[in-house]
The first five atom37 places (N, CA, C, CB, O) and aatype in JSON, in Angstrom:
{
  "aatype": [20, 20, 20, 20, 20, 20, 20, 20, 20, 20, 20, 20, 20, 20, 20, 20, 20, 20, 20, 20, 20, 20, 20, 20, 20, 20, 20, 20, 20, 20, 20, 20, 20, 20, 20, 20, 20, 20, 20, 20, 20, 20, 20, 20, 20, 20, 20, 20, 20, 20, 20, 20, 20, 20, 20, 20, 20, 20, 20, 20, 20, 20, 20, 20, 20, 20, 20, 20, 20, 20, 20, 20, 20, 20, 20, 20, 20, 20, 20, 20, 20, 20],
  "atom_mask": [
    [1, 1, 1, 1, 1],
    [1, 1, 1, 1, 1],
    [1, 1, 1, 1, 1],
    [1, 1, 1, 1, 1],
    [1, 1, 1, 1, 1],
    [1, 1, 1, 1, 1],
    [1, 1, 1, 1, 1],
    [1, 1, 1, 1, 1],
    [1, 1, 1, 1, 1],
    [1, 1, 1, 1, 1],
    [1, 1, 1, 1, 1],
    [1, 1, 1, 1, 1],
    [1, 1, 1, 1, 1],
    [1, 1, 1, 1, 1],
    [1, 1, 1, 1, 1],
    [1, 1, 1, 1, 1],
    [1, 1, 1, 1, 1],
    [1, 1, 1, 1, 1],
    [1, 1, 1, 1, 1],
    [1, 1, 1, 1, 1],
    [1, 1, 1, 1, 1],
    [1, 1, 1, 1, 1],
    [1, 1, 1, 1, 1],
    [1, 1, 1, 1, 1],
    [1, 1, 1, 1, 1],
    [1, 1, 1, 1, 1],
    [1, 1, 1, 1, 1],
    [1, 1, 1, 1, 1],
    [1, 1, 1, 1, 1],
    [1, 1, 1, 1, 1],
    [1, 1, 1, 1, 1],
    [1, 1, 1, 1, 1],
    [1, 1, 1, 1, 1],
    [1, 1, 1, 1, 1],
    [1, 1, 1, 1, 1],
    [1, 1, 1, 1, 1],
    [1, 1, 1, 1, 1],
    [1, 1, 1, 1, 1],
    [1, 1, 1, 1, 1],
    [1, 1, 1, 1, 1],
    [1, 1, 1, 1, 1],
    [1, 1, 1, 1, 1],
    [1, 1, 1, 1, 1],
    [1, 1, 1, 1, 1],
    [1, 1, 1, 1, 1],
    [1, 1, 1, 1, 1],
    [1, 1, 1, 1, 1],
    [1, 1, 1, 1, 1],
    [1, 1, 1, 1, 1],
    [1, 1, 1, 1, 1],
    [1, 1, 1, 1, 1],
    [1, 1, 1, 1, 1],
    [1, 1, 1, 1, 1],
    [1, 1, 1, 1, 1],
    [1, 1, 1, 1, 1],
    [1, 1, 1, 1, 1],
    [1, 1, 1, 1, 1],
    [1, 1, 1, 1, 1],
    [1, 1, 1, 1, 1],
    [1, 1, 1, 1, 1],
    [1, 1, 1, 1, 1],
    [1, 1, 1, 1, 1],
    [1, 1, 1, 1, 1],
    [1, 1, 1, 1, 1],
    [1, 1, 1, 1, 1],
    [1, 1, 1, 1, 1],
    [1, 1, 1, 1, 1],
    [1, 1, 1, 1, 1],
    [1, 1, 1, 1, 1],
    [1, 1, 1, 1, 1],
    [1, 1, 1, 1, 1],
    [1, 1, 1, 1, 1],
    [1, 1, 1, 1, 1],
    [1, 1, 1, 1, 1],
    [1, 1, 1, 1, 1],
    [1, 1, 1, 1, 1],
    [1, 1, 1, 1, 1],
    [1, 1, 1, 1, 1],
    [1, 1, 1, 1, 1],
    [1, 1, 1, 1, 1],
    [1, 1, 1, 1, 1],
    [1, 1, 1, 1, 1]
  ],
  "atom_positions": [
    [[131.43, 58.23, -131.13], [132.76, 57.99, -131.66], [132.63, 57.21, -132.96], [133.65, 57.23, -130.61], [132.26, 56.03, -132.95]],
    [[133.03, 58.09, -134.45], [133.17, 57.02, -135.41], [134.24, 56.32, -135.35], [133.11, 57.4, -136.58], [135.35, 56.68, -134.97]],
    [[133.91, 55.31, -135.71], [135.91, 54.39, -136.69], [135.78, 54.22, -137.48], [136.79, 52.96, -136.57], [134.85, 53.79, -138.17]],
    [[137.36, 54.77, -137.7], [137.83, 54.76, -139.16], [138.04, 53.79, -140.14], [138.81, 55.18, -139.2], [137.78, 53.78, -141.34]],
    [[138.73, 52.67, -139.12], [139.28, 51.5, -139.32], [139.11, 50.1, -138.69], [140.28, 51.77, -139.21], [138.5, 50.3, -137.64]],
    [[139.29, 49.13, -138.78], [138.6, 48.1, -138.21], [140.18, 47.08, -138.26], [136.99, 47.56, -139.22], [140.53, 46.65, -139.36]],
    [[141.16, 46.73, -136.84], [141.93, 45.57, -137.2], [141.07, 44.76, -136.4], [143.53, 45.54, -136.89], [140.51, 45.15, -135.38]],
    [[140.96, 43.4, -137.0], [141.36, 42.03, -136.57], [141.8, 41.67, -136.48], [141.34, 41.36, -136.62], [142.38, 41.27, -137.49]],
    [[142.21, 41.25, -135.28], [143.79, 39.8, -134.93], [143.1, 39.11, -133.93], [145.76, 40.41, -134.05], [143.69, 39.09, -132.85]],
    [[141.89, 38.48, -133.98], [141.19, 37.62, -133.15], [142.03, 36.23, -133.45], [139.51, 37.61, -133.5], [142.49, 36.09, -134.59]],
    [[142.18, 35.47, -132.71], [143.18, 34.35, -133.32], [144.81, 34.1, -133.16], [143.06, 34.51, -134.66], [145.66, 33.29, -132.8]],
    [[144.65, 35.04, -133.54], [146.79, 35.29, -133.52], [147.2, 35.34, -132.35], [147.62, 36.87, -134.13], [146.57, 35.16, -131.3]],
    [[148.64, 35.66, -132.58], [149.44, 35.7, -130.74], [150.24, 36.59, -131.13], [150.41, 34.21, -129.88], [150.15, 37.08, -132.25]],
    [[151.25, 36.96, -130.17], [152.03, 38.17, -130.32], [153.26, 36.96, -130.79], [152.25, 39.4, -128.75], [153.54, 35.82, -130.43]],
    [[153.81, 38.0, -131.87], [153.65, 39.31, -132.13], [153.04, 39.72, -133.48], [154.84, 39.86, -131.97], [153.53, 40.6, -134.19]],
    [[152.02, 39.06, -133.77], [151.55, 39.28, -135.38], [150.5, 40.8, -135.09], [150.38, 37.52, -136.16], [150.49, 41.83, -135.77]],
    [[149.72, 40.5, -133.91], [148.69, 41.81, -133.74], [149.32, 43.08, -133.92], [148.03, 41.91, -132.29], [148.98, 43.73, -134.9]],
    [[150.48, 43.68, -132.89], [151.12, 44.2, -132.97], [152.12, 44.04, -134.73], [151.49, 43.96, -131.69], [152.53, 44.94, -135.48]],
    [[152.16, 43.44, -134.78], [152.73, 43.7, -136.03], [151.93, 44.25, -137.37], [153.29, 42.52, -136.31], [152.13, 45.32, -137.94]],
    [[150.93, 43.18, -137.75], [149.78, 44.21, -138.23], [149.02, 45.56, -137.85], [148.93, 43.6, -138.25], [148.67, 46.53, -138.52]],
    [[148.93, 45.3, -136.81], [148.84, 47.26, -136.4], [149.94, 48.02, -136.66], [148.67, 47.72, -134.74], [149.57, 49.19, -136.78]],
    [[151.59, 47.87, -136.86], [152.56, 48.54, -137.56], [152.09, 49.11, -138.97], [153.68, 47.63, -137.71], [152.47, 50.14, -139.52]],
    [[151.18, 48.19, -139.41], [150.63, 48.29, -141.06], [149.62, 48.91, -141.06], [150.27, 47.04, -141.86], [149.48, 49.54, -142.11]],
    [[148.41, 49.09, -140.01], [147.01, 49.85, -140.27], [147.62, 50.89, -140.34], [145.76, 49.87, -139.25], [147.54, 51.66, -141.3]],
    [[148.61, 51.13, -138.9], [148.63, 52.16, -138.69], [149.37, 53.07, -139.62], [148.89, 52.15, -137.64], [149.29, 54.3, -139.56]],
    [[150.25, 52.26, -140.64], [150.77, 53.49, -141.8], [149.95, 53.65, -143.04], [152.3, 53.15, -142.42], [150.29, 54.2, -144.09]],
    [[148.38, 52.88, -142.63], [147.77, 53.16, -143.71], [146.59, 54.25, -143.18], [147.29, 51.81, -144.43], [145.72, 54.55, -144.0]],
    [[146.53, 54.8, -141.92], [145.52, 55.62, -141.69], [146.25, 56.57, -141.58], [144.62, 55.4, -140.71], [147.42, 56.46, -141.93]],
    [[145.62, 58.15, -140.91], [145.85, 59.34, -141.2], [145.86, 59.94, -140.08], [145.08, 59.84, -142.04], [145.37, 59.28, -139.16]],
    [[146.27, 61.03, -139.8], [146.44, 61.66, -138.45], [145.26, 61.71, -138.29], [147.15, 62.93, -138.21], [144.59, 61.7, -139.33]],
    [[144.39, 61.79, -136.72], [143.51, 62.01, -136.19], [142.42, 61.21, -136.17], [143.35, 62.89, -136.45], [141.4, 61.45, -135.54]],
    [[142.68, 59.97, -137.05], [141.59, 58.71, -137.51], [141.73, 57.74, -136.39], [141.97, 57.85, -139.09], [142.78, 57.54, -135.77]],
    [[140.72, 57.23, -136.23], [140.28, 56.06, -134.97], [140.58, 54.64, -135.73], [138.3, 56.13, -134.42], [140.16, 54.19, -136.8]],
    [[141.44, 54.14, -134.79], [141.66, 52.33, -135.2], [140.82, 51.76, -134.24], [143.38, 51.53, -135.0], [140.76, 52.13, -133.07]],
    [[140.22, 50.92, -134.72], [139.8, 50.14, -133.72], [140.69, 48.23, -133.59], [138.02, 50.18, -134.08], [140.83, 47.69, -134.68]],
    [[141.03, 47.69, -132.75], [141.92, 46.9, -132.63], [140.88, 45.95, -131.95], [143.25, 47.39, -131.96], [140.34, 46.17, -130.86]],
    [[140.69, 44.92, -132.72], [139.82, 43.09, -132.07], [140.99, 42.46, -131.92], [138.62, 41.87, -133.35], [141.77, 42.28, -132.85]],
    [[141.29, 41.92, -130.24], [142.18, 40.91, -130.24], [141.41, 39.51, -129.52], [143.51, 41.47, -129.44], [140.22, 39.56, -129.22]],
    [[142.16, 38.39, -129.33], [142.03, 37.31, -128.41], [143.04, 36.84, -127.68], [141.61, 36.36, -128.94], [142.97, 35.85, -126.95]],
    [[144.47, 37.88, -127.95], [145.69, 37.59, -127.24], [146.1, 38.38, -125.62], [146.77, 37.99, -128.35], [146.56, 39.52, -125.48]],
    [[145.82, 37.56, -124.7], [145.8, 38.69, -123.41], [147.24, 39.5, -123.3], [145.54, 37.8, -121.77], [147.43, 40.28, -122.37]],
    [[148.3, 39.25, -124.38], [149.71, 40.09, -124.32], [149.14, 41.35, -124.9], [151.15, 39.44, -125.28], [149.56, 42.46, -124.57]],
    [[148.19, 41.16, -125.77], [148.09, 42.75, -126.71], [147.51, 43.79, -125.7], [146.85, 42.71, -128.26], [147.6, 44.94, -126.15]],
    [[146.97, 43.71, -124.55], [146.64, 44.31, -122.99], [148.32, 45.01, -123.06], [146.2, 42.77, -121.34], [148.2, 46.2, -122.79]],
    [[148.98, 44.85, -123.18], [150.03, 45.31, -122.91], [151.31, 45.89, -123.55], [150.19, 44.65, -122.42], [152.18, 46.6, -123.06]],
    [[151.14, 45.3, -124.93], [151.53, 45.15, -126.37], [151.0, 46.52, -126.83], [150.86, 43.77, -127.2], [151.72, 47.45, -127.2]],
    [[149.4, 46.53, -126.77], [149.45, 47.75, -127.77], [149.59, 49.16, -127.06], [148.08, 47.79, -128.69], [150.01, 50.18, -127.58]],
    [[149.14, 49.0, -125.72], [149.48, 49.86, -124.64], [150.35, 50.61, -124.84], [149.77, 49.35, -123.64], [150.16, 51.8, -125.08]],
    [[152.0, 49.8, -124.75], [153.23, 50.43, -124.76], [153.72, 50.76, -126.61], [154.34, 49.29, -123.83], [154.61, 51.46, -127.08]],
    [[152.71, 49.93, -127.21], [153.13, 50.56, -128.99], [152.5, 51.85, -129.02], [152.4, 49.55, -130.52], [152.85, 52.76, -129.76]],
    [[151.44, 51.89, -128.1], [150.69, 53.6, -128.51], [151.71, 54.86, -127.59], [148.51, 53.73, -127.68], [151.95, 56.02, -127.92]],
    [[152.13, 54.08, -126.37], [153.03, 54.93, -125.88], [154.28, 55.56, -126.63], [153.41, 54.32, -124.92], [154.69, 56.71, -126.68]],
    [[154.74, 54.36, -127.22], [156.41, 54.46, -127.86], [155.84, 55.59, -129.32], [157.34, 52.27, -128.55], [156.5, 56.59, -129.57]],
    [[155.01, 55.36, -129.87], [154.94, 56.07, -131.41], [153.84, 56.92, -131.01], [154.57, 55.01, -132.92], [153.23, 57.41, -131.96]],
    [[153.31, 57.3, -129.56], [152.5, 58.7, -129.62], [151.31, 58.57, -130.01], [153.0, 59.7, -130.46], [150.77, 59.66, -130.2]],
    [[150.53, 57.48, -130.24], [149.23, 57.29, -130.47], [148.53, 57.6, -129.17], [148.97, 55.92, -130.99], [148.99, 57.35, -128.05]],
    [[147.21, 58.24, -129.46], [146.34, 57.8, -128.27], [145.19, 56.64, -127.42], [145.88, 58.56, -128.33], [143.99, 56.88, -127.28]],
    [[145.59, 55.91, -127.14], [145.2, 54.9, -126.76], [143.79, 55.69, -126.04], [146.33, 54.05, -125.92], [143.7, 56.24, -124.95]],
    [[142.66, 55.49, -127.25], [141.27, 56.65, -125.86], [140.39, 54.81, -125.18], [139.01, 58.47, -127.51], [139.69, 54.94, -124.18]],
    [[140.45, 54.22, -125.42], [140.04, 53.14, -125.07], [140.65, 51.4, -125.25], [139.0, 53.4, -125.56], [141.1, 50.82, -126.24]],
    [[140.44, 50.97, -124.01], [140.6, 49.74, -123.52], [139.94, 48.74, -122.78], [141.3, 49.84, -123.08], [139.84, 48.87, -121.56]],
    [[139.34, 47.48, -123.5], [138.16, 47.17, -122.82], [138.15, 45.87, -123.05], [136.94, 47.87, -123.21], [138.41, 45.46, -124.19]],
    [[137.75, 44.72, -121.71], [137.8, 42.86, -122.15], [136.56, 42.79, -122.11], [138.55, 41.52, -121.07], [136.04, 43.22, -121.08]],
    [[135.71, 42.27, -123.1], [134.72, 42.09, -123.42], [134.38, 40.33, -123.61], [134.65, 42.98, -124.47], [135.28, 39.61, -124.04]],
    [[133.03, 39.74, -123.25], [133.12, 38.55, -123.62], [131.91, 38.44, -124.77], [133.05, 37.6, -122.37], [130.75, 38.85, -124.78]],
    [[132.84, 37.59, -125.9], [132.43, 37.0, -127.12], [132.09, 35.42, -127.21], [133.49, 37.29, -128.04], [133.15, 34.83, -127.02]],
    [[131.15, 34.61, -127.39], [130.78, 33.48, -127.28], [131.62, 32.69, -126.13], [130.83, 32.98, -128.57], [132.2, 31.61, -126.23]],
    [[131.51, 33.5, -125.08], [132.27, 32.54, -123.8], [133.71, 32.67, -124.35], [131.71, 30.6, -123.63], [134.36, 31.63, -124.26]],
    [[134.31, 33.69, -124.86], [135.53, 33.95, -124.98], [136.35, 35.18, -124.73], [135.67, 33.67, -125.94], [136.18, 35.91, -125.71]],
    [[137.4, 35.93, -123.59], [137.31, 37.04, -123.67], [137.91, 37.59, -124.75], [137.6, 37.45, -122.7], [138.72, 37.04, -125.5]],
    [[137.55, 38.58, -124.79], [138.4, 39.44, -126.35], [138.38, 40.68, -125.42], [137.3, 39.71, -128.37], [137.74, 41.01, -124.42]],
    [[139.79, 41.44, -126.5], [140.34, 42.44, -126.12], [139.82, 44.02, -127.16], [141.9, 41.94, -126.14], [140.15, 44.09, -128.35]],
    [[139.28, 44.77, -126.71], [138.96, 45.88, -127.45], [139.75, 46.86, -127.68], [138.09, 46.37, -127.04], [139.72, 47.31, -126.54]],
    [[140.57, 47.69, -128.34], [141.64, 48.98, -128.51], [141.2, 49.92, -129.37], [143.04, 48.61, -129.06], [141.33, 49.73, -130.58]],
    [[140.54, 51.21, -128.81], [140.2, 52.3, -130.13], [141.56, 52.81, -129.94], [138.75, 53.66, -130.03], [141.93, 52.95, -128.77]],
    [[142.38, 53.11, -130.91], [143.63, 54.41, -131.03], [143.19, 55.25, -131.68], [145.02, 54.2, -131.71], [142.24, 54.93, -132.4]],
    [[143.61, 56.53, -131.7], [143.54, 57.68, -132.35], [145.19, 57.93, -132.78], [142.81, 58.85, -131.36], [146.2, 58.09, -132.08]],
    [[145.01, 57.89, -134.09], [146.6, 58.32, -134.8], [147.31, 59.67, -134.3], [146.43, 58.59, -136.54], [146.84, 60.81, -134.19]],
    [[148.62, 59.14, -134.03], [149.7, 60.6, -134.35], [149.79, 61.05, -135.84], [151.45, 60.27, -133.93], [149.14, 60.6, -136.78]],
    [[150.62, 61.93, -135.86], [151.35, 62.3, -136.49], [151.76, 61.22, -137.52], [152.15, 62.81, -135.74], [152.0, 60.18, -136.91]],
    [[151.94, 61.08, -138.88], [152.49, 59.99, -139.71], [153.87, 59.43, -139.13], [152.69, 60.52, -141.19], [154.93, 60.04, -138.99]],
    [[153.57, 58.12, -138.83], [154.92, 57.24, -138.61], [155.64, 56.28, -139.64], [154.66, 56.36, -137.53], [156.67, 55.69, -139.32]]
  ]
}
């Protein structure tokens, strides 16, 4: 699997992750892979239902631990231009 794109929102809280992913995502292209770094355990759920509502495909979801910290992993695959 390549990616296309790389967000970071390690740090933040909702709703900035989700909100900056409003922005990758009108800067990538149909069929391109986002990949989404969080540290907010809402974006588990946040980006879930943002890929639901605007038709993205959410192909992966994964808590991973980073220096004794969990982080949240999200590849999307773009719809259609939103």
């Amino acid at each position: 699997m390549t990616i296309d794109h790389v967000l970071d929102t390690r740090g933040l809280f909702c709703p900035e992750p989700v909100m900056m992913l409003h922005g990758a995502v009108r800067e990538a292209t149909q069929g391109q892979l986002l990949q989404v770094l969080a540290t907010d355990p809402s974006t588990q759920r946040d980006i879930a239902k943002f890929c639901q509502f605007l038709e993205h495909d959410l192909v992966s979801s994964e808590v991973v631990q980073s220096d004794g910290q969990e982080e949240f992993h999200f590849v999307i695959k773009i719809a259609a231009a939103t």
